[in-house]
C-alpha positions as CSV (number, residue, x, y, z in Angstrom):
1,X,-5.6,47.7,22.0
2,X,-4.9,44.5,20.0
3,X,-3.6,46.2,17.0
4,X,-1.3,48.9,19.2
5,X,0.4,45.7,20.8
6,X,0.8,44.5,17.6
7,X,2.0,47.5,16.0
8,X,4.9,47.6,19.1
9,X,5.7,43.9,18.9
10,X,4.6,43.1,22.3
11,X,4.0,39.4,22.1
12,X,2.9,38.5,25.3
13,X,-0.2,41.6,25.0
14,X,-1.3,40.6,21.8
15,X,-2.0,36.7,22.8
16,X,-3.5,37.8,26.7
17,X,-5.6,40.4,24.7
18,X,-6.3,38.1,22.0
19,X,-7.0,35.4,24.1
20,X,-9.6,37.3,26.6
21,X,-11.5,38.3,23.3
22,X,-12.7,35.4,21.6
23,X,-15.7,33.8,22.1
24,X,-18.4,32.6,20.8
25,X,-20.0,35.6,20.0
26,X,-16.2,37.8,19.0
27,X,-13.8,36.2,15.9
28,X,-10.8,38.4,15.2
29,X,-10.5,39.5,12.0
30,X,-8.4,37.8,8.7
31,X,-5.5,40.3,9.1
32,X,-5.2,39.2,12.9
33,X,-4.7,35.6,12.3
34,X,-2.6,36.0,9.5
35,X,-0.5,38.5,11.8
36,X,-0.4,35.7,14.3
37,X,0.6,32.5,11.8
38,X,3.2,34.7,10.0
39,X,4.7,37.2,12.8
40,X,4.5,35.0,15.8
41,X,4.1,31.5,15.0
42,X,6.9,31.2,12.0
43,X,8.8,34.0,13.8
44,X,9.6,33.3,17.6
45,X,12.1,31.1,19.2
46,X,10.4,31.1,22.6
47,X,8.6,28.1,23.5
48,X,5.7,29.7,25.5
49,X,5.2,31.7,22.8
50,X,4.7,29.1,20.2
51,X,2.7,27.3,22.4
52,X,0.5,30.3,23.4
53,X,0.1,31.3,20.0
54,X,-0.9,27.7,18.3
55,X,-3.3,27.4,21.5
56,X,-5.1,30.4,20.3
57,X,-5.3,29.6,17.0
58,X,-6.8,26.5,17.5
59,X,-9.4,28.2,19.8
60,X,-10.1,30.3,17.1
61,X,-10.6,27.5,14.9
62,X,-12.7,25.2,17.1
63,X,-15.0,28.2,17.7
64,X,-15.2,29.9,14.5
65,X,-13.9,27.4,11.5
66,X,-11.7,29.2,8.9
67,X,-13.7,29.1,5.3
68,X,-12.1,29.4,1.7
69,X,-12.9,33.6,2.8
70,X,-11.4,33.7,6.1
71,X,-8.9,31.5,5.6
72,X,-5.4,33.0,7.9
73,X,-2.7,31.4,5.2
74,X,-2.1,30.8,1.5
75,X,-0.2,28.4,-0.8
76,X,2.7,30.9,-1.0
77,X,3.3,31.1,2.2
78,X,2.9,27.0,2.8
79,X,5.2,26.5,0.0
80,X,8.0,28.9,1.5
81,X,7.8,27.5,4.9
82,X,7.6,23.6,3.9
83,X,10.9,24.4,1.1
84,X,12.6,26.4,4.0
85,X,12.6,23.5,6.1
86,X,13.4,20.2,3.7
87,X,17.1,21.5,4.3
88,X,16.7,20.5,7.7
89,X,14.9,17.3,7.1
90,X,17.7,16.1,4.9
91,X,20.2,17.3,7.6
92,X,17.7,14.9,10.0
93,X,17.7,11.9,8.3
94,X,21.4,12.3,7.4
95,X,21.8,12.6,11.2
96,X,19.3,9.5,12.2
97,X,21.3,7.7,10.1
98,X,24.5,7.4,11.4
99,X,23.1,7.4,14.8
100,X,23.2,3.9,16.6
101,X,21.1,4.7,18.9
102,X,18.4,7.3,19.5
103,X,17.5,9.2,22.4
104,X,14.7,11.7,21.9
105,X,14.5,14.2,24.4
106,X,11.4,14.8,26.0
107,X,12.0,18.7,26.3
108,X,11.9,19.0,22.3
109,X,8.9,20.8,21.7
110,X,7.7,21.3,18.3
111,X,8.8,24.0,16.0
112,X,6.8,26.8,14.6
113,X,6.7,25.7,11.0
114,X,5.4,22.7,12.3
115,X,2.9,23.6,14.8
116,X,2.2,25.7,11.0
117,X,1.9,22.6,8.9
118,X,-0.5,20.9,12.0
119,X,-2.6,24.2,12.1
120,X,-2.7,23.9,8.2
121,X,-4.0,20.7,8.1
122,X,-6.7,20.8,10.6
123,X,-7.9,24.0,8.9
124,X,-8.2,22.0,5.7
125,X,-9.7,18.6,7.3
126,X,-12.2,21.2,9.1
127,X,-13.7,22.7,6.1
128,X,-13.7,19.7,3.9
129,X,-16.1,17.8,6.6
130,X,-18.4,20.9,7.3
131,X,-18.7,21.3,3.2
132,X,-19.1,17.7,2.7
133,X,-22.0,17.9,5.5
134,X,-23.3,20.5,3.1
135,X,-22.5,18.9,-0.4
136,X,-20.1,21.7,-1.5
137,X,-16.6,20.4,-1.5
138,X,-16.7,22.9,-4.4
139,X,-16.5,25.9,-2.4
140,X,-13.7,24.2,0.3
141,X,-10.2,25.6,1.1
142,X,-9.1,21.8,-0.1
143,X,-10.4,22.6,-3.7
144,X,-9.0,25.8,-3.9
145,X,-5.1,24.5,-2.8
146,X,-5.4,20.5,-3.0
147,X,-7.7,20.2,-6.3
148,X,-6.4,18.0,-9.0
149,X,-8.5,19.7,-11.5
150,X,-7.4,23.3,-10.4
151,X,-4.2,23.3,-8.9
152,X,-2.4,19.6,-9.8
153,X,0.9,21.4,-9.0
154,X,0.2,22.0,-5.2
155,X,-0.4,18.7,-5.0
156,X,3.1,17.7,-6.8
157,X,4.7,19.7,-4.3
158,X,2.7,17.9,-1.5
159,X,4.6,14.4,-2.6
160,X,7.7,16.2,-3.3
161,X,8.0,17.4,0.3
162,X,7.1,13.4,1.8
163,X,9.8,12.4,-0.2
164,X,12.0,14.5,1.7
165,X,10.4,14.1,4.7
166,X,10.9,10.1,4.3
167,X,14.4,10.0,2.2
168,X,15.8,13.5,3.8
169,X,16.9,13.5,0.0
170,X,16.9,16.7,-2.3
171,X,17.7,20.6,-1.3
172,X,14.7,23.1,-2.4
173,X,15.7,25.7,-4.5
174,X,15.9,29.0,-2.6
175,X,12.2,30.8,-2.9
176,X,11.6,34.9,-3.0
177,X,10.0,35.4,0.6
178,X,6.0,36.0,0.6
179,X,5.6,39.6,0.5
180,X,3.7,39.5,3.7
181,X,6.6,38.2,5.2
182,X,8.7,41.0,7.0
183,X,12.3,40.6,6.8
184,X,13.1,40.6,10.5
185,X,11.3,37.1,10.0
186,X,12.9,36.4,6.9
187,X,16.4,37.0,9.1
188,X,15.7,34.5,12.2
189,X,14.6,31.8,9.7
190,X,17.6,32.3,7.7
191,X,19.8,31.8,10.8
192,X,17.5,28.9,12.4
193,X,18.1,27.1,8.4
194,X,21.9,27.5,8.9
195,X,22.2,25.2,12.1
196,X,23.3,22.4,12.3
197,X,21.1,19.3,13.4
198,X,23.4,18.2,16.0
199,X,23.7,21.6,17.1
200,X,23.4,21.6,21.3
201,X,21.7,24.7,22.1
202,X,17.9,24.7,23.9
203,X,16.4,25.5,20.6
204,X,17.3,22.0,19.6
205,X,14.1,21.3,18.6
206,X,13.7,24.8,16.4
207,X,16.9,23.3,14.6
208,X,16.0,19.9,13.2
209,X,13.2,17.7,15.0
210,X,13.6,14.4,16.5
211,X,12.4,11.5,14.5
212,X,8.8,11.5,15.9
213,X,8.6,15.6,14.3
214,X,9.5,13.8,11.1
215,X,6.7,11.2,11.2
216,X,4.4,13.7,12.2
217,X,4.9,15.6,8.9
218,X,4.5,12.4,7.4
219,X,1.7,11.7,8.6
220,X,0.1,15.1,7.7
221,X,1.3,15.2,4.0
222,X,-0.5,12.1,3.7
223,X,-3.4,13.6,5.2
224,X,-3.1,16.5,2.8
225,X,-2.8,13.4,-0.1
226,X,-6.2,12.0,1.1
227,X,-8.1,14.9,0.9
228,X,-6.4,15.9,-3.1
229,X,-7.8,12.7,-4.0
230,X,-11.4,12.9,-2.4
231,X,-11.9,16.6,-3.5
232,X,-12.7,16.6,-6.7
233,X,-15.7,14.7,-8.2
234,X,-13.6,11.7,-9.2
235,X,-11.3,9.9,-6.6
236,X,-9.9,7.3,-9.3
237,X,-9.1,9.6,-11.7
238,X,-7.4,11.9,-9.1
239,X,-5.9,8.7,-7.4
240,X,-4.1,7.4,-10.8
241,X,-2.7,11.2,-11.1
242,X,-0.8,11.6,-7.9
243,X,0.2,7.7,-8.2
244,X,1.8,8.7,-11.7
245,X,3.6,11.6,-9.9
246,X,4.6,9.5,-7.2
247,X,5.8,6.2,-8.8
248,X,9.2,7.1,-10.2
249,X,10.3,8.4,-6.7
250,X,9.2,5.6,-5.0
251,X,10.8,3.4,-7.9
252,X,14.0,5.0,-6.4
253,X,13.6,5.6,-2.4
254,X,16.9,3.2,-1.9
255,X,16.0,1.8,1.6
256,X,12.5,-0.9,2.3
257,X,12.3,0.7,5.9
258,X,11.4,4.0,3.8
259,X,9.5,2.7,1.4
260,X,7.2,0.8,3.8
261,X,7.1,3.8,5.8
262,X,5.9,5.7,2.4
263,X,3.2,2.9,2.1
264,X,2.6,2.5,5.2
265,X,1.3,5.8,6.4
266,X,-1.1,6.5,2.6
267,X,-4.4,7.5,4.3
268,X,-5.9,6.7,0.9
269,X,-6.3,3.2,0.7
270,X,-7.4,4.0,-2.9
271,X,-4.1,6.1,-3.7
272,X,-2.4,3.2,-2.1
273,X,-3.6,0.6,-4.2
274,X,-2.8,2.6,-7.7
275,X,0.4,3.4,-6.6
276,X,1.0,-0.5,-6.1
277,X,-0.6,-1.1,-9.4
278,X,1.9,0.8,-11.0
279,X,4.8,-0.5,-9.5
280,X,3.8,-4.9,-10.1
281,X,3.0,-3.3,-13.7
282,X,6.4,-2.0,-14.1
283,X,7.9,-4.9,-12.6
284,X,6.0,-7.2,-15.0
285,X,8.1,-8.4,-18.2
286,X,4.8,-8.9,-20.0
287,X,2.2,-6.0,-18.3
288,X,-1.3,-7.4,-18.3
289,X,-4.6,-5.4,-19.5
290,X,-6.4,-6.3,-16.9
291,X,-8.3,-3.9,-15.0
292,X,-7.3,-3.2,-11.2
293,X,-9.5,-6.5,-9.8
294,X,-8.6,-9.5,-8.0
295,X,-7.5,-11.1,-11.1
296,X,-4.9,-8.5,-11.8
297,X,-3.5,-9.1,-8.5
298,X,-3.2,-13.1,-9.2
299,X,-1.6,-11.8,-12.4
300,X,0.9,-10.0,-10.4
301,X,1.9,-12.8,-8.3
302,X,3.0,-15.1,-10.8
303,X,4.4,-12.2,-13.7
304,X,6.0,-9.9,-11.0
305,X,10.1,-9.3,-10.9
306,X,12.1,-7.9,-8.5
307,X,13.1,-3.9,-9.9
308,X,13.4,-2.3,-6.9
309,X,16.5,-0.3,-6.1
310,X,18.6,-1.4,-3.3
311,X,20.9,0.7,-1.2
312,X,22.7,-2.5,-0.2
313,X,23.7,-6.1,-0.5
314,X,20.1,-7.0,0.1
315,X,19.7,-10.7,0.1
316,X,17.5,-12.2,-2.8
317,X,15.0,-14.0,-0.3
318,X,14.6,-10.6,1.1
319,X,13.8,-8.9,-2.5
320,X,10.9,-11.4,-2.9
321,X,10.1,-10.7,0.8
322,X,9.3,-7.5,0.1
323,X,7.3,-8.3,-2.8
324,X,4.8,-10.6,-1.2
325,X,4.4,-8.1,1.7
326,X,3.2,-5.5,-0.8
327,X,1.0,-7.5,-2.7
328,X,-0.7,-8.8,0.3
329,X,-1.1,-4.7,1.4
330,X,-2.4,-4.3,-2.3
331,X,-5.2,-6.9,-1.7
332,X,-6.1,-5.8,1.5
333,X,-6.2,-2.2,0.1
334,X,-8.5,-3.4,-3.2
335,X,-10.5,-5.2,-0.9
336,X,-11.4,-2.0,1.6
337,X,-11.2,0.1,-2.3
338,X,-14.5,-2.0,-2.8
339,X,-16.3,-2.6,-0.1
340,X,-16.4,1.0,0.4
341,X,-17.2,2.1,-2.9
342,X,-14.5,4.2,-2.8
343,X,-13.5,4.9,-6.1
344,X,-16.9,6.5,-6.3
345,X,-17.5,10.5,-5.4
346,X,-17.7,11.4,-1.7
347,X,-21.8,12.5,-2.7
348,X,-22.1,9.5,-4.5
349,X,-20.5,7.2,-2.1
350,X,-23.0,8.5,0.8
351,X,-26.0,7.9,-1.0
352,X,-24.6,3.9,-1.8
353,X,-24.1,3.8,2.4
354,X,-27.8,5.3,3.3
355,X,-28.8,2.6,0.9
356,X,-27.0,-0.1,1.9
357,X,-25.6,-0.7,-2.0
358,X,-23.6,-4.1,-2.5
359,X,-19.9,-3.3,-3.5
360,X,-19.5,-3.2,-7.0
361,X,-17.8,-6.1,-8.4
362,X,-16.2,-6.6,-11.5
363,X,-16.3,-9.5,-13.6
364,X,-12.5,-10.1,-13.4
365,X,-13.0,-10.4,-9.7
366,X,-14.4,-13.4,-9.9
367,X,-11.7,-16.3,-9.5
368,X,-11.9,-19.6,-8.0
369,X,-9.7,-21.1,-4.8
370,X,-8.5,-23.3,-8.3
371,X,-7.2,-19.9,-9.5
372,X,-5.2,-19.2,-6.6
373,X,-3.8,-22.3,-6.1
374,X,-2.4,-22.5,-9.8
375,X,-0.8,-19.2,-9.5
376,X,0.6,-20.0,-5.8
377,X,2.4,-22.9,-7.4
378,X,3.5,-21.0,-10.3
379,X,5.2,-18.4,-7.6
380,X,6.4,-21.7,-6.0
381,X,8.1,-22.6,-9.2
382,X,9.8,-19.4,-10.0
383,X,10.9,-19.0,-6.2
384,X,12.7,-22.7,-6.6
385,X,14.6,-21.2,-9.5
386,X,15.7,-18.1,-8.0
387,X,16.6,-18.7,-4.8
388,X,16.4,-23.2,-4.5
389,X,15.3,-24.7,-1.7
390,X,14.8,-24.9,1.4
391,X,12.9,-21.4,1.4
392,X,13.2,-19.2,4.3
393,X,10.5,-19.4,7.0
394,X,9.4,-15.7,6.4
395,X,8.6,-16.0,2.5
396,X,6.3,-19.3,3.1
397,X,4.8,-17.1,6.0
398,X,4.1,-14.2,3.9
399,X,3.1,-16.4,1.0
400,X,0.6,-18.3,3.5
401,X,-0.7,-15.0,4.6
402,X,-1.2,-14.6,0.9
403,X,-3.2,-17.3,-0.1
404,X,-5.1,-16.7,3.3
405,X,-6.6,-13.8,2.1
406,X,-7.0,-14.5,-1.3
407,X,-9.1,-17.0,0.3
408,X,-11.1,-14.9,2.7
409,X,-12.1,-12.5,0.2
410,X,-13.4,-14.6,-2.2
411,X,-15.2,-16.9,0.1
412,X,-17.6,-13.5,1.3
């Protein structure tokens, strides 16, 4: 019965079919939920339908996980649904922008592709756990799409596509349509990518998402970032490759709101803290050797310029601003890097937990509260020159904050 109703196109009988079959003991096959991701989630504009259909899937996942096997999607199709829509992230942002105010109405459901990219990701986070459990990331649906051993260009177009979603800068390039894709889809996606975001129609929503849809994805593309760099069977090495993929895009993201909302939103503390390594580096007129440690961070403090690109006239203060906000986020980031051994292999890091290990320290993480007074006075000393005196209340704050942790940490 399922496949007749899915042979005819009736919707509504496939999901009440659908929905009284599974169980427990009854998992539809791989074709079915691929014919329910690809024909009816990424190709219907009706809202019940979406809904219905995402609902099922998820009930299909909670009862009976998806494995690398039986897995309902591919990269392919990912890619052409994620490249399909950064047109209308850019159009969003563009939007948001010269908005003054925003009112997000609370009938906007979410799109398909979406409700896709959500389904996507709790397919992957699924797996990974239950073959973590089981000591076999090897064999997960996260090291067959997300590994940086085996597929490093997934994950490039993993940052490529938060860059969008945070700038709503760059156009894809148009992509051949997955050949299970039919083209009546292929038809209502190319009309849904040709409206505008302002367009006021009740498929809004289908359109261009409100500003919480675009945090979402976000927030899910940094999931996906998490789990490329605990996948493989070295986390720093796979941290320092997607922070050198990274680095020269968020050298030029032109606004701070975007790129604390870039930083602020890494899952991967790990990631986070390479990808801050690199950027005091490269704002350093004389880089240091040092290893990533505490000492490297002191380094930073007193050796860092201000390279950042700026939209605007951005006051001076506010430059430095920014950079003792993200060296403070890079020391609470090192700190969390270390105390749970996270640099370390998921297998290794849960055998150092069962035994209680002492964080690894490094011998250049050993400085004294004389250490980090002489460097707070030598960032005194170069913020005199730049910007005179008196400074402005939030950079003693932040540089109070500063010391304050400096502090903590090395007093435990």
């Amino acid at each position: 019965m399922v496949h007749t109703t899915m042979e005819e196109n009736f919707l509504e009988g496939t999901l009440d079919f659908l929905s009284e079959f599974v169980s427990r003991q009854h998992c539809p096959p791989k074709e079915i939920i691929s014919h329910l991701i690809r024909q009816m989630l990424l190709n219907s504009h009706q809202g019940e339908i979406l809904k219905d259909t995402y609902m099922l899937l998820m009930k299909i996942q909670m009862l009976h996980p998806a494995n690398a096997a039986t897995v309902g999607w591919d990269w392919m199709l990912l890619k052409y649904i994620m490249e399909e829509q950064t047109n209308s992230l850019v159009l969003l942002n563009l939007w948001l922008c010269q908005a003054h105010t925003i009112y997000i109405c609370p009938q906007n459901k979410p799109p398909g592709w979406l409700l896709f990219l959500q389904y996507v990701v709790q397919t992957l986070e699924d797996d990974f756990q239950q073959n973590l459990r089981l000591r076999m990331l090897q064999k997960s649906i996260a090291k067959k799409v997300l590994s940086c051993d085996k597929c490093f260009n997934n994950v490039k177009e993993v940052v490529e596509w938060l860059v969008i979603a945070v700038t709503g800068v760059g156009f894809s390039k148009p992509q051949k349509q997955p050949q299970e894709t039919t083209p009546s889809s292929a038809e209502a996606r190319a009309e849904h990518s040709s409206s505008a975001p302002c367009q006021a129609s009740t498929d809004q929503a289908e359109v261009a998402p409100p500003a919480f849809f675009t945090q979402k994805v976000m927030l899910l593309l940094q999931r996906m970032l998490s789990i490329a760099v605990e996948v493989d069977k070295s986390p720093n090495c796979s941290s320092c490759k997607i922070a050198d993929v990274i680095f020269p895009f968020i050298l030029n993201i032109p606004l701070r709101s975007q790129r604390e909302a870039f930083l602020n939103t890494m899952e991967s503390q790990l990631l986070r803290c390479k990808l801050l390594e690199l950027l005091f580096q490269h704002s350093c007129e004389v880089p240091t050797t040092l290893p990533l440690s505490l000492a490297k961070i002191l380094y930073f403090l007193s050796h860092s310029s201000v390279l950042l690109q700026y939209q605007d006239e951005t006051a001076t203060w506010q430059k430095w601003d920014e950079m003792l906000q993200y060296l403070s986020l890079m020391l609470t980031s090192y700190q969390n890097v270390v105390l749970e051994h996270l640099r370390s292999s998921l297998n290794d890091r849960m055998d150092l937990i069962v035994q209680k290990a002492k964080p690894k320290l490094q011998d250049d993480d050993d400085i004294s509260h004389l250490d980090i007074q002489l460097k707070i006075e030598d960032f005194i000393s170069r913020m005199q020159q730049a910007l005179g005196q008196p400074f402005p209340l939030q950079i003693m704050e932040k540089l109070c904050m500063l010391r304050e942790l400096f502090l903590i940490i090395t007093s435990t």
